[in-house]
Legacy VTK file of the C-alpha trace (Angstrom):
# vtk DataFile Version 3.0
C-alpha trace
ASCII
DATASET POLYDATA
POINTS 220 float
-43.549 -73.119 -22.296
-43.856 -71.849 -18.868
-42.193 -73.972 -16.356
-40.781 -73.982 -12.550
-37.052 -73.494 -12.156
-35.436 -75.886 -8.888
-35.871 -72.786 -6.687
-39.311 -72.058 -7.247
-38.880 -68.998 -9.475
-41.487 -69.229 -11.782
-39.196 -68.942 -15.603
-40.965 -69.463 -19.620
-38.512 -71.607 -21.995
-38.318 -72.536 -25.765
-35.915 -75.068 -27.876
-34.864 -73.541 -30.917
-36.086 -74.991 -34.544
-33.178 -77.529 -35.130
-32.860 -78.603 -31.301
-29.139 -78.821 -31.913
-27.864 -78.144 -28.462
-24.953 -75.909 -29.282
-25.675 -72.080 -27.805
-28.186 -71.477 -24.998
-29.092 -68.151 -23.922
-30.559 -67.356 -20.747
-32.671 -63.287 -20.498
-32.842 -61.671 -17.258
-36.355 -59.171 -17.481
-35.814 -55.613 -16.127
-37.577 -54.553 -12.875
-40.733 -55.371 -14.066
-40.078 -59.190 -14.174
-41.874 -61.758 -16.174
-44.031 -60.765 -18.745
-45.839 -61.024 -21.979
-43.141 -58.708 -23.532
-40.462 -61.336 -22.300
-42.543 -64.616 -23.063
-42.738 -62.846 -27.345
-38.934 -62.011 -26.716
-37.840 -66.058 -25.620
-40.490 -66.980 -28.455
-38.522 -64.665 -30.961
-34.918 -64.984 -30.408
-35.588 -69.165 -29.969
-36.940 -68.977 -33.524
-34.842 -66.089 -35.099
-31.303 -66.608 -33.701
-32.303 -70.984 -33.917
-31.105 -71.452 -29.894
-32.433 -72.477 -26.604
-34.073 -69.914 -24.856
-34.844 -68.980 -21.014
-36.009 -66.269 -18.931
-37.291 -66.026 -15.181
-38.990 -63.888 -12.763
-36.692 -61.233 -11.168
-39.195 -61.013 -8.208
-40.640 -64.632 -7.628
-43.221 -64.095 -4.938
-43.373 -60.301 -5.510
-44.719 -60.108 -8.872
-47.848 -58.060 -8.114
-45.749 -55.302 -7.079
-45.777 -51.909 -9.293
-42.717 -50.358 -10.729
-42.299 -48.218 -7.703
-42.954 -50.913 -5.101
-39.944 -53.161 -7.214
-37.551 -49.806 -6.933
-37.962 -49.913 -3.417
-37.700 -53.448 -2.798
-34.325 -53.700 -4.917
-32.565 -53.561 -1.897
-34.043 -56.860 -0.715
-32.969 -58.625 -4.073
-29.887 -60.941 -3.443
-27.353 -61.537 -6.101
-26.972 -65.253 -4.557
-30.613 -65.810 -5.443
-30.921 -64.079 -9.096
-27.658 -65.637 -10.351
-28.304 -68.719 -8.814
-32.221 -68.431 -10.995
-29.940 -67.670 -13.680
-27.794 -70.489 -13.438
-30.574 -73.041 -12.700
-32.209 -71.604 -15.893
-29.144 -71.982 -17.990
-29.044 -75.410 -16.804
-32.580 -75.937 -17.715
-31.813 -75.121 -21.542
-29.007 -78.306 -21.986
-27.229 -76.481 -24.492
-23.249 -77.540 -24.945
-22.947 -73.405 -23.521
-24.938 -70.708 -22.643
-24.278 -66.836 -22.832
-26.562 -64.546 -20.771
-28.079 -61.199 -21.350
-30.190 -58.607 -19.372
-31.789 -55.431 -19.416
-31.525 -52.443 -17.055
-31.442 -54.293 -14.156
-31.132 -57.486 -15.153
-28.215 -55.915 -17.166
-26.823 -55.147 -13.965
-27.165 -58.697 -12.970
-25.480 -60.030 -16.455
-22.472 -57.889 -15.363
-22.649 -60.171 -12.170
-23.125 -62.956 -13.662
-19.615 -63.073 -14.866
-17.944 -63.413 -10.654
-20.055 -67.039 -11.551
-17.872 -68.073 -14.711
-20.877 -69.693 -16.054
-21.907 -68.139 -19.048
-19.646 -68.106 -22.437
-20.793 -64.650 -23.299
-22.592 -61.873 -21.424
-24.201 -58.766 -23.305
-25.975 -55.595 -21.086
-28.238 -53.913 -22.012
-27.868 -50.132 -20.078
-27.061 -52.500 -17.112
-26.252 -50.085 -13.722
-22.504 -50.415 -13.615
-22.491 -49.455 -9.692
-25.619 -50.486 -7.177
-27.570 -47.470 -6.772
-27.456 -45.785 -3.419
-31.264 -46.498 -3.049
-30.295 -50.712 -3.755
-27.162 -51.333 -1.243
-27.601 -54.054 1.034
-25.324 -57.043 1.936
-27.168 -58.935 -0.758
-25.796 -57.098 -3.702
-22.103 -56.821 -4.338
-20.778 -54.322 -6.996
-20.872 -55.323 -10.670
-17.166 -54.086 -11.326
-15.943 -56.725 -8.548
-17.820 -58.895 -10.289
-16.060 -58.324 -13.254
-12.753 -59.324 -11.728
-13.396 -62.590 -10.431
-14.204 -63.214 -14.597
-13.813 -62.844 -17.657
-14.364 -59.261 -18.664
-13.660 -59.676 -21.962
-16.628 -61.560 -22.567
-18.978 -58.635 -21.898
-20.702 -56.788 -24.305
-22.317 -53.705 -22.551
-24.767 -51.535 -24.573
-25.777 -48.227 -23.323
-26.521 -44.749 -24.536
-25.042 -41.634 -23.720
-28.244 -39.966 -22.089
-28.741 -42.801 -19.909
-28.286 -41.445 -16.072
-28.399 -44.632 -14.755
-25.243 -45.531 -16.813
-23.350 -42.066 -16.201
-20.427 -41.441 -18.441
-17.510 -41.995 -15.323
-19.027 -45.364 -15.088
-19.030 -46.300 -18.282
-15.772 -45.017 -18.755
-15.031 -47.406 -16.106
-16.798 -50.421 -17.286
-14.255 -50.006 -20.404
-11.409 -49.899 -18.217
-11.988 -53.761 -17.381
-12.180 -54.751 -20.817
-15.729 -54.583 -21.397
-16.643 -53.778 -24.925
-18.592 -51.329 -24.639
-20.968 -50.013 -27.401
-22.578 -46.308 -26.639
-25.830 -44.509 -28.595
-25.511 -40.855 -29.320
-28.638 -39.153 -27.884
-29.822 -42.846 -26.449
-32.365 -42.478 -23.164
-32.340 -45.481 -20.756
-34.480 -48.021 -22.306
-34.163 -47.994 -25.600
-34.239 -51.213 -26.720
-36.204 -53.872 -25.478
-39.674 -52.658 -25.384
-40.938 -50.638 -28.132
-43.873 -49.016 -26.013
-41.367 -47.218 -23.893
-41.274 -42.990 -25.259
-37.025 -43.741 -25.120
-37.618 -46.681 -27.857
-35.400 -45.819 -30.893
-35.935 -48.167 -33.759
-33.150 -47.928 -35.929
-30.555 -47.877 -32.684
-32.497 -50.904 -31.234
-32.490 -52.875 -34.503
-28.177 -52.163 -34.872
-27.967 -52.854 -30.844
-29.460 -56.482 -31.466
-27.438 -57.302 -34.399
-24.553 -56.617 -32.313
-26.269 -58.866 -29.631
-26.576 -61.593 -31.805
-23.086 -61.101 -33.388
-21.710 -61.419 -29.922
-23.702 -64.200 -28.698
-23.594 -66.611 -31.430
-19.574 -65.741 -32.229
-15.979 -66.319 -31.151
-14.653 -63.904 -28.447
LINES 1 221
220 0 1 2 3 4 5 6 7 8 9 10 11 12 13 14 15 16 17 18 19 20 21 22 23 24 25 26 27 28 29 30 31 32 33 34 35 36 37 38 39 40 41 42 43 44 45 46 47 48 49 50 51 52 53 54 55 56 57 58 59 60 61 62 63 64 65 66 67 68 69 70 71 72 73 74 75 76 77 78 79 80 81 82 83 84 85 86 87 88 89 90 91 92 93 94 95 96 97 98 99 100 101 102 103 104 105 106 107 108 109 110 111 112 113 114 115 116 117 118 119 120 121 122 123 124 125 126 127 128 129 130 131 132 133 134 135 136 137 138 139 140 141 142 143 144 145 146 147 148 149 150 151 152 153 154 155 156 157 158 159 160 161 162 163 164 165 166 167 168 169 170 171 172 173 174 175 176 177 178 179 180 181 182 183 184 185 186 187 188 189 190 191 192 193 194 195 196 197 198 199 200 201 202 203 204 205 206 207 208 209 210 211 212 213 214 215 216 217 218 219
């Protein structure tokens, strides 16, 4: 069900089969926002992981922009505004918690999440573990002081080792802070979420979501 978060952001939600409250899970899109790929991915994990599920726009206003136009305008973004979207939309779901979980960079965003200490569990998926140089503004603030002002230990951070956007002196940083942090041999950016992408790998997507599911729906 599409719906309109207390911002304005436009977000899509679905209850899970039992409706038992318990876990939530709010799914911050990559640059591209939005879209059917994310509306089958709420419809999906509601159903296959039975919780409440919610995702919003990463752009709200901005949506008709093109993959390059977003790049350029990530500088404009403001973590007050996304984590705020992503705390209205947790609050949307009613669920007794909520964990959070994000790809590229929305998995930056999960990691920046945490400075909010609103989410029970974060996992990233090949999240940028420092703004890129093209992105800094006063809006964004790194994800690694982020990190501090939570609970680092409830971050699982998925990447693979190809990945430039996730170089290996950050990630060996991101590990440093007590991140678990799960790395794919030969792994491009991307290659998880979205099958149509050349990066998708399968088998490594299908093991990176059982992980995602382990860590969501456990104990830390």
């Amino acid at each position: 069900m599409q719906i309109t978060l207390p911002s304005g952001t436009k977000a899509v939600i679905e209850k899970s089969v039992s409706d038992r409250g318990g876990t939530g899970l709010v799914i911050i899109p990559d640059v591209m926002g939005l879209r059917p790929l994310f509306f089958d991915m709420v419809k999906h994990l509601a159903s296959e992981w039975d919780i409440n599920v919610c995702s919003f726009e990463l752009y709200p206003e901005l949506e008709h922009l093109n993959v390059e136009e977003r790049l350029e305008a990530a500088s404009r973004l403001e973590d007050s505004r996304v984590v705020g979207d992503a705390i209205e939309a947790a609050d949307t779901l009613q669920s007794d918690k909520v964990a959070i979980l994000g790809f590229c960079m929305g998995g930056m965003y999960t990691l920046k999440a945490v400075s909010s200490q609103r989410f029970s569990k974060h996992c990233s998926f090949y999240g940028m573990i420092r703004v890129p140089e093209a992105w800094k503004s006063e809006g964004h603030s790194e994800p690694i002081s982020c990190l501090q002002k939570g609970n680092a230990k409830s971050v699982l951070a998925i990447v693979g080792s190809e990945d430039t956007w996730t170089p290996k002196e950050d990630v060996d940083l991101l590990s440093s802070t007590g991140v678990t942090v799960v790395s794919y041999e030969g792994a491009d950016h991307g290659f998880v979420h979205d099958s149509s992408r050349p990066a998708h790998r399968p088998l490594d997507a299908a093991d990176a979501w059982v992980k995602a599911k382990d860590w969501v729906l456990g104990d830390i």
